[in-house]
Rosetta silent file (secondary structure, phi, psi, omega in degrees, C-alpha in Angstrom):
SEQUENCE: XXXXXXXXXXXXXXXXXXXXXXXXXXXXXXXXXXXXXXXXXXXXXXXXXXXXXXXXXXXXXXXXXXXXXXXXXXXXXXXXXXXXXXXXXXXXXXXXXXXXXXXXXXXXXXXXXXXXXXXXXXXXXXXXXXXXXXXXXXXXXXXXXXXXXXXXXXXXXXXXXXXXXXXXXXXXXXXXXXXXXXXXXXXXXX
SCORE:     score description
SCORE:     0.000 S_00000001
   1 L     0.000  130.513 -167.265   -9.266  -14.563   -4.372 S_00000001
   2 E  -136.435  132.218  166.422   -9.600  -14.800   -0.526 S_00000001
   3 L  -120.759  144.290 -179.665  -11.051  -11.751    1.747 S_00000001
   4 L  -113.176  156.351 -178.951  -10.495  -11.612    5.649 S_00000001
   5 L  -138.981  129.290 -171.097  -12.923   -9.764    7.204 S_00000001
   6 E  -157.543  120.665  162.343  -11.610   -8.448   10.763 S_00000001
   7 E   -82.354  144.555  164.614  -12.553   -5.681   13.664 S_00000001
   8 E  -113.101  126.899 -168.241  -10.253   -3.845   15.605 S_00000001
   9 L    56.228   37.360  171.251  -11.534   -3.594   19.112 S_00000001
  10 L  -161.746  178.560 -156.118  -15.341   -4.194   18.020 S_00000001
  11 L  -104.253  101.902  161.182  -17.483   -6.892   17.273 S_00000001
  12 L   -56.444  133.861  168.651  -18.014   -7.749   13.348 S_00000001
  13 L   -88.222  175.233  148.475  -21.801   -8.841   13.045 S_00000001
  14 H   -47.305  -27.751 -161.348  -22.591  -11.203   10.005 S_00000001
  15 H   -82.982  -66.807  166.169  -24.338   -8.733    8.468 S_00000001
  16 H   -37.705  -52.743 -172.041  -21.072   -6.643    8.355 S_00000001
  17 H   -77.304  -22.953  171.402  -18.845   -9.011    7.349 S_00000001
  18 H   -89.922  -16.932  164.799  -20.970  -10.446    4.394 S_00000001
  19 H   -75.247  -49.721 -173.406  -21.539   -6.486    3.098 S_00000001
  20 H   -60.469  -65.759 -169.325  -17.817   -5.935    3.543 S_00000001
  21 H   -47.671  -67.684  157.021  -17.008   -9.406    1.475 S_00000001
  22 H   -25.244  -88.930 -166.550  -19.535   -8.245   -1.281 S_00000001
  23 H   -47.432  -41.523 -179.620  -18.434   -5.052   -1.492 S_00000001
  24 H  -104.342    5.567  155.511  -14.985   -5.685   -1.921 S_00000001
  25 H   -51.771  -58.731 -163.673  -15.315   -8.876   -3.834 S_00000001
  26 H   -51.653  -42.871 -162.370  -17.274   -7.037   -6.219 S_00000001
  27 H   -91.317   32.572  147.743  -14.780   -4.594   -6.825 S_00000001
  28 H   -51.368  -83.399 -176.959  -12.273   -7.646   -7.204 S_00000001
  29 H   -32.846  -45.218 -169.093  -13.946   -9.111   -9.135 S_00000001
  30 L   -40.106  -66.951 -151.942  -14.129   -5.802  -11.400 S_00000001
  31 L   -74.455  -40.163 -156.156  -10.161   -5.977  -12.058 S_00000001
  32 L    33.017   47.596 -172.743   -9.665   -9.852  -12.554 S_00000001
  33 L   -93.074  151.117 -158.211   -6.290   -9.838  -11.197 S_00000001
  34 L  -153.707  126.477  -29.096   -4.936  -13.410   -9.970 S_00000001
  35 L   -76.734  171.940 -176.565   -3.803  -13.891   -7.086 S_00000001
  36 L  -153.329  118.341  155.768   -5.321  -11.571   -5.064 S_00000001
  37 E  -161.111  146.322 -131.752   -5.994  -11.008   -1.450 S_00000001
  38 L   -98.251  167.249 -173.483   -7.765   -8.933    0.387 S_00000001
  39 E  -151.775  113.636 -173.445   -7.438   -8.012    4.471 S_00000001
  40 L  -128.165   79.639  154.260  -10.628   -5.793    5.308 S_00000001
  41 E   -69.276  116.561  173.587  -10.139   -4.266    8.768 S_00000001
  42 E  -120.723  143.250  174.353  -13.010   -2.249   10.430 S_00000001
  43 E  -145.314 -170.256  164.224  -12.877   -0.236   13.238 S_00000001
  44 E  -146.446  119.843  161.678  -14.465    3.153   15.245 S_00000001
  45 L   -68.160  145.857 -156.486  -12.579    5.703   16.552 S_00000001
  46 L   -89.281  -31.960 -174.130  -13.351    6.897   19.969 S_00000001
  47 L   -54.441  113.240 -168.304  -12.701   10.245   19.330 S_00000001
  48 L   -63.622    2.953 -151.679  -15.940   12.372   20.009 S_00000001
  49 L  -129.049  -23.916 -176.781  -14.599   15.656   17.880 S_00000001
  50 L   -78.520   91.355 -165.467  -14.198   13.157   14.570 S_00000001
  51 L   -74.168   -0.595  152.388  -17.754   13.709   12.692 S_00000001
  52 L  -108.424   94.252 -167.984  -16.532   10.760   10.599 S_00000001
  53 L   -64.108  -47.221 -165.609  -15.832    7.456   13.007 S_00000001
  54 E   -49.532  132.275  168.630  -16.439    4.505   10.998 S_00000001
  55 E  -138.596  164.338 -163.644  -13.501    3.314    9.377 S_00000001
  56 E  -148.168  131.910  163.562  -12.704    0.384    6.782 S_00000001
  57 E  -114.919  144.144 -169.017   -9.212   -0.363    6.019 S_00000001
  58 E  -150.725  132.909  151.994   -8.726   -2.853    2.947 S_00000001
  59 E  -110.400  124.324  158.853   -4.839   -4.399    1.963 S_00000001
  60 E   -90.318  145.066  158.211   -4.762   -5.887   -1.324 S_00000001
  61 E  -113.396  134.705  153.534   -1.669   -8.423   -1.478 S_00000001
  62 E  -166.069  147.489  172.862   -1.040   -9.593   -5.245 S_00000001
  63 L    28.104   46.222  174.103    2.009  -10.916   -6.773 S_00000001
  64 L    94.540    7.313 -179.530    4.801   -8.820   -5.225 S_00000001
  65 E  -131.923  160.002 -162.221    2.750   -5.495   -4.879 S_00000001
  66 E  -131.282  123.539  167.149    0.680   -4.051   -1.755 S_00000001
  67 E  -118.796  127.804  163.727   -2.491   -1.856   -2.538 S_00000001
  68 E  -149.807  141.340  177.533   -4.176   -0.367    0.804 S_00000001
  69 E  -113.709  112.059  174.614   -7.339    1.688    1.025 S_00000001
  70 E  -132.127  118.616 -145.011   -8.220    3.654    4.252 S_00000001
  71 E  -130.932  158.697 -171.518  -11.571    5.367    4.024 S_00000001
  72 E  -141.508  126.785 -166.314  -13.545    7.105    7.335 S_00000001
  73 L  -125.059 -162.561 -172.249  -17.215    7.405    6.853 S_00000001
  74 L  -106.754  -62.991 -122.505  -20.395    8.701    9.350 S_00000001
  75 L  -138.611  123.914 -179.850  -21.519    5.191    8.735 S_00000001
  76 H   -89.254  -19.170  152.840  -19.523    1.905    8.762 S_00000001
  77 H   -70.758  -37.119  164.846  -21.529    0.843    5.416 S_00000001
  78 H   -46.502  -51.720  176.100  -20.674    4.114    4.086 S_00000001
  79 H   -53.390  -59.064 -159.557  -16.545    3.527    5.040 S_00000001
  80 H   -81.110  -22.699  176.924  -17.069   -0.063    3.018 S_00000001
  81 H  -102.899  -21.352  166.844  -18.848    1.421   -0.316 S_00000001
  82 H   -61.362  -29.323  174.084  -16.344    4.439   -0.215 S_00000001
  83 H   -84.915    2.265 -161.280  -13.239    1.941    0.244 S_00000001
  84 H  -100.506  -34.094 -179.366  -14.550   -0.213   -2.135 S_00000001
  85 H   -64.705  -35.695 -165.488  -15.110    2.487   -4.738 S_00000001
  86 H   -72.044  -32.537  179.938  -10.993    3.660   -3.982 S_00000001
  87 H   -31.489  -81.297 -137.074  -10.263   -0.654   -4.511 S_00000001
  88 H   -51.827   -4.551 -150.199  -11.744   -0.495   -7.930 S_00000001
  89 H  -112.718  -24.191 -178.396   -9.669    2.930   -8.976 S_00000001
  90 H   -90.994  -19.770  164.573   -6.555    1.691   -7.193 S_00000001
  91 H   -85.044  -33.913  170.685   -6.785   -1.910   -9.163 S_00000001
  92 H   -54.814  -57.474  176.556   -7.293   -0.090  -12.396 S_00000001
  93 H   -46.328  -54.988  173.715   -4.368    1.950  -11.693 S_00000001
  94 H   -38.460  -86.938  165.824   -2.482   -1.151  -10.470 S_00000001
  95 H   -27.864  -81.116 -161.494   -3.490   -2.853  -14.252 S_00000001
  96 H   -68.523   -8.698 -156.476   -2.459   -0.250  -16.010 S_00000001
  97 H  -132.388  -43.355  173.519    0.381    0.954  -14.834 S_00000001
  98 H  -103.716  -39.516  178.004    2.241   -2.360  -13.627 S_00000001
  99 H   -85.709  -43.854  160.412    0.997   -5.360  -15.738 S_00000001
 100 H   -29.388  -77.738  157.691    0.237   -3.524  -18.828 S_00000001
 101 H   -45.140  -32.522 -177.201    3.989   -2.280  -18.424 S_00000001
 102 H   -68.485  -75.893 -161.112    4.858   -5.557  -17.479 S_00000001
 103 H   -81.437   10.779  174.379    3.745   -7.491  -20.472 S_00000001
 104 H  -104.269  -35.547 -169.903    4.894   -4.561  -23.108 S_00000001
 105 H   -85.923  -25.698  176.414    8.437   -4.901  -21.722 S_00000001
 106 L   -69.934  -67.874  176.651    8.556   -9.146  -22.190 S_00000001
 107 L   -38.985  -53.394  151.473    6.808   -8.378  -25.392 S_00000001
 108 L   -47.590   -7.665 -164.119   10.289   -6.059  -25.839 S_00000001
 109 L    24.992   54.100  168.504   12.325   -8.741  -23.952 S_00000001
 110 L   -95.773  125.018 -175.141   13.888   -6.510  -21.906 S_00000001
 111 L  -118.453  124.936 -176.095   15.398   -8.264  -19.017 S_00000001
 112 L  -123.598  152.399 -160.987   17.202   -6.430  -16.033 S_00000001
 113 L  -103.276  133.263 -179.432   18.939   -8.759  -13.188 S_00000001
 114 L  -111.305  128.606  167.937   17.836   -7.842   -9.519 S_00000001
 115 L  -130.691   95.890  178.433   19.610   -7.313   -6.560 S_00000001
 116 L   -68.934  117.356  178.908   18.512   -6.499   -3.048 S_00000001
 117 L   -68.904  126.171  158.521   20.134   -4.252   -0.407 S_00000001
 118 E   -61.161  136.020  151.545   19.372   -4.930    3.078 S_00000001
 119 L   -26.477  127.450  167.979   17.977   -2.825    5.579 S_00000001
 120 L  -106.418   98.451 -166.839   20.755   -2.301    8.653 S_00000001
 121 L   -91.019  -58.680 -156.421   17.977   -2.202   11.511 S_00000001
 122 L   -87.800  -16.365  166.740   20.864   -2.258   14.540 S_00000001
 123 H   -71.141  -32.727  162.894   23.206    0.192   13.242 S_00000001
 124 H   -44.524  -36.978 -132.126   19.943    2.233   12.751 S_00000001
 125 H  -128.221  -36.449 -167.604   18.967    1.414   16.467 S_00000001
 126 H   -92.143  -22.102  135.896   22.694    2.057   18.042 S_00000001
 127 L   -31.062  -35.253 -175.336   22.152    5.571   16.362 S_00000001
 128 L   -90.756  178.741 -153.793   19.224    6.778   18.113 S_00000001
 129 L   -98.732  154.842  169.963   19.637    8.777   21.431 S_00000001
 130 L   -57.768  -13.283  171.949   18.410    6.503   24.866 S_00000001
 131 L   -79.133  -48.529 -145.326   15.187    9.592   24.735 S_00000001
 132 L   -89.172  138.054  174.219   13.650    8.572   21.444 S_00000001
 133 L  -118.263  123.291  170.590   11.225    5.400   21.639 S_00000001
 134 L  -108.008  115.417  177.414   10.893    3.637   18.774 S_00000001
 135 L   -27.420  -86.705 -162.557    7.416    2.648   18.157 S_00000001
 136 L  -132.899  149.483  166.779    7.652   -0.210   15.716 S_00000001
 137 L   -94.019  153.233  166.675   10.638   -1.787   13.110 S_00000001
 138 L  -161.900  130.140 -169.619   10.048   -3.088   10.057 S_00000001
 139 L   -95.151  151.328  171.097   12.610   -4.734    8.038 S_00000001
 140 L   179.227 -177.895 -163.946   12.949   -4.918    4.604 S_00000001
 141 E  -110.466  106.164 -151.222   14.524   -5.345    0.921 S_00000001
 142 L   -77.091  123.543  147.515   15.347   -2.425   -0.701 S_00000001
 143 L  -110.170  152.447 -174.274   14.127   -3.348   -4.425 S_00000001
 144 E   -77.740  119.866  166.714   15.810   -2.082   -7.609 S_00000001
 145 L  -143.512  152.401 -178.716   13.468   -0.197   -9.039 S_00000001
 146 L   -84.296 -170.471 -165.890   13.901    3.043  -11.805 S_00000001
 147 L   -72.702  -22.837 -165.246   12.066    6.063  -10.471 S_00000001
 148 L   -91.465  -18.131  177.280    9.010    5.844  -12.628 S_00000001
 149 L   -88.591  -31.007  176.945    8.691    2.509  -11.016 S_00000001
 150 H   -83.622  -32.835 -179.513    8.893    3.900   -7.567 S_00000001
 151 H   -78.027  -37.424 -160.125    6.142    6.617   -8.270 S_00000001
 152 H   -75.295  -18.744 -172.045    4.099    4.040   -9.187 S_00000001
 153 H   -74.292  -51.075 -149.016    4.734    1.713   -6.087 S_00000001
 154 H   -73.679   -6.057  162.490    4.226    4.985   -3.563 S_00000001
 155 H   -83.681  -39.038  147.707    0.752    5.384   -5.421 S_00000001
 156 H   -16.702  -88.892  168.794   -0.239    2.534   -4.569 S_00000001
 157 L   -73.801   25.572  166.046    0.352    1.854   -1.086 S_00000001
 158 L    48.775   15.561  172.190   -0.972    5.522   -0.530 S_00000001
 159 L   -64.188  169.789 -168.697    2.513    6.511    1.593 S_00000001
 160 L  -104.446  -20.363 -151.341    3.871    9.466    2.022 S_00000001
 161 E  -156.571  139.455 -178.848    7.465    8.458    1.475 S_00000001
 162 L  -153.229  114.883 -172.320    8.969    5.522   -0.212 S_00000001
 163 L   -94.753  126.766 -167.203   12.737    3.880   -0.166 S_00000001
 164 L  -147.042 -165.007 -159.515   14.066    1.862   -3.044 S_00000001
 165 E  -117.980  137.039 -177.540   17.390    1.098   -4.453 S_00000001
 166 L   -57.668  159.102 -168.484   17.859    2.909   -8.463 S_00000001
 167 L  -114.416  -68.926 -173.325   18.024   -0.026  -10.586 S_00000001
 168 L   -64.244  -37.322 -175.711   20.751    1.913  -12.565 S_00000001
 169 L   -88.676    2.179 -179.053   22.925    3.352   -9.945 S_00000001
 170 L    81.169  -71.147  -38.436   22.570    0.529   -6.814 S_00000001
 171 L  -135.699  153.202  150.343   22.253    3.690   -4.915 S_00000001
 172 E   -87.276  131.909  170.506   19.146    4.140   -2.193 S_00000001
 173 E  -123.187  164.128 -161.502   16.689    7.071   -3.190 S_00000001
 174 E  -127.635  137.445  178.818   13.771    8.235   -0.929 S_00000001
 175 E  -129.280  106.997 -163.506   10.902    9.049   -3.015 S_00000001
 176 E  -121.207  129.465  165.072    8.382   11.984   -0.840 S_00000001
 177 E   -79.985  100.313  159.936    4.598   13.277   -1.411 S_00000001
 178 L   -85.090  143.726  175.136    5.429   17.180   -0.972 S_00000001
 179 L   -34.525  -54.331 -153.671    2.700   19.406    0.676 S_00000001
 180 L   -88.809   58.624  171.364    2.187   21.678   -2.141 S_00000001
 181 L    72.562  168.752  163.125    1.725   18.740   -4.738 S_00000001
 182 L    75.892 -175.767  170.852    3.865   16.783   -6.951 S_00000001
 183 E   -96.689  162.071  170.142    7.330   14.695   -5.531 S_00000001
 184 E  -113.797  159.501  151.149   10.386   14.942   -4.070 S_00000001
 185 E  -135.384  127.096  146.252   13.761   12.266   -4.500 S_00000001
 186 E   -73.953  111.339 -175.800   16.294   12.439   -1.789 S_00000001
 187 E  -129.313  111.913  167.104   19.243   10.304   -4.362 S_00000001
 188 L   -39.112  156.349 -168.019   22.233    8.840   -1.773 S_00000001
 189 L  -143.328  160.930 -165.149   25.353   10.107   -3.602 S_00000001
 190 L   -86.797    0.000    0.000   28.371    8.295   -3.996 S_00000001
């Protein structure tokens, strides 16, 4: 278990950075997941109209899954025991819902053979109009996952939207957090 402790555009004291590493050790610690590690970004927004500045961003990395926590306090100790409490609730969730599942399906020896689609970032890129600026790319490997596997990924990594490839059908599906509650699937047809 390794924690980074990091500001963006401000100065971590000691004091900060050994409160942050407590706090989100402890709630590590809680979960006893192996490996695990943490990325604990703090920052303050400038914005003078935001009655909460402080902010604490926390990435969990562990074994092929991404947990991130982004919590905005009054108080930059406040941001760090609020993100720390969403850690512990997002590693329970994590446990229960992926390893749990995990070790019930071995215990079943059900085995399914994986295969990743690639991302096509420059046909994607030769598509957009010479007006649109694209901020940032980020490549990646569509994994076969069923859908129930995919809810559980886009809870995680708190997103709003999440693209994976159906484990039965090959196919890419878009998995969406609708306004009025509940999900959406956008499912690629053949």
């Amino acid at each position: 278990m390794s924690i980074t402790v990091a500001g963006r555009k401000m100065p971590v004291t000691d004091a900060l950075r050994q409160y942050a590493e407590e706090k989100i050790g402890n709630s590590m610690k809680v979960m006893d997941i192996d490996p695990l590690v943490a990325e604990v970004v703090l920052f303050v927004e400038k914005n003078p109209a935001n009655p909460r500045p402080a902010c604490c961003e926390v990435t969990l990395r562990t074994k092929g899954h991404i947990i991130r926590v982004e919590e905005s306090e009054e108080d930059m100790y406040a941001a760090i025991d609020v993100a720390a409490a969403k850690v512990v609730r997002q590693l329970r969730k994590y446990k229960t819902k992926v390893i749990d599942r995990k070790l019930r399906a071995e215990d079943e020896t059900i085995r399914t053979q994986t295969a990743g689609a690639e991302l096509d970032v420059e046909g994607l890129m030769e598509e957009l109009s010479a007006d649109d600026a694209v901020v940032r790319v980020k490549e990646i490997v569509f994994e076969p996952l069923t859908e129930e596997e995919a809810l559980v990924k886009i809870d995680l990594l708190g997103h709003d939207f999440f693209a994976y490839t159906d484990r039965d059908t090959g196919l890419v599906n878009v998995l969406y957090r609708r306004d009025d509650g509940g999900y959406g699937l956008l499912k690629q047809t053949d």
